[in-house]
N, C-alpha and C positions, 0 to 999 in steps of 0.2 A: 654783680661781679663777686662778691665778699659770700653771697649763698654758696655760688660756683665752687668757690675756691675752698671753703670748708668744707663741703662733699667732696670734693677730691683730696683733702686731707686724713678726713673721716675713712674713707676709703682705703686710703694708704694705710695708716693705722689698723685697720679691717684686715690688711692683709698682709701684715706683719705678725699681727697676733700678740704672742706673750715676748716678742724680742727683745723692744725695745724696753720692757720693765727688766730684765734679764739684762741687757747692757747696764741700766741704772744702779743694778744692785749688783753687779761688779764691780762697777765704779765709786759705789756706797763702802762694799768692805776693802776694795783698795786704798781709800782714804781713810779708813779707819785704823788697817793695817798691812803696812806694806809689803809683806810678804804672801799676799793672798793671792797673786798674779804669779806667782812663780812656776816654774814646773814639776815643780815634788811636790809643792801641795795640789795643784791642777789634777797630777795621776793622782796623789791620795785620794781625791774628792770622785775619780772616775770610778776609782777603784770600788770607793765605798758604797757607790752609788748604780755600778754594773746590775745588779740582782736585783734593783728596784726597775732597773730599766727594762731588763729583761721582762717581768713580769709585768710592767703594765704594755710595752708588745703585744704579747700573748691576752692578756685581756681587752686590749684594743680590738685585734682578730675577732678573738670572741665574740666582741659587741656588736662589731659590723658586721659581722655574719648571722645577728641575728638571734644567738643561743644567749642569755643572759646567763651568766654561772658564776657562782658565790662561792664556791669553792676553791677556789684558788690560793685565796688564801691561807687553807685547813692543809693544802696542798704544800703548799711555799715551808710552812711550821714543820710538815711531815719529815718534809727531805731534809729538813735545815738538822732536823733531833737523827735521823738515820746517819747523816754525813758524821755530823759527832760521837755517834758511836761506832762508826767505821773508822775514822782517825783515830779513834781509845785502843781498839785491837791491834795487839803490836804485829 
């Protein structure tokens, strides 16, 4: 019975993935600091973290389709230094 039940725990865990570590360390820096749960810093953290998301999307795509490409990163650098000198021109 106790086999049982820890394969189906196992399992659960299996298919949850990185969650429930993700709930923990929410709950690790809301106890640390209480303003970590708010909602300005919630967007800030979206915010900061949108271009990360995007890109590994896009390299997920990649990978499951097969093409392994290392570029992307050279890529990510490229546009990051173009954008900045398109914001400098007035």
């Amino acid at each position: 019975m106790a086999v049982v039940r820890s394969r189906r725990l196992r399992t659960a865990f299996a298919a949850l993935g990185m969650l429930p570590v993700l709930v923990l360390l929410a709950v690790g820096f809301q106890f640390i600091n209480p303003r970590f749960l708010t909602g300005t810093n919630l967007l800030i953290v979206s915010q900061q973290s949108s271009i990360n998301i995007v890109l590994a999307a896009g390299m997920t795509f990649v990978i499951l389709t097969g093409g392994i490409d290392l570029s992307v990163g050279s890529i990510l650098a490229a546009s990051a230094m173009v954008a900045v000198l398109v914001s400098l021109v007035p």
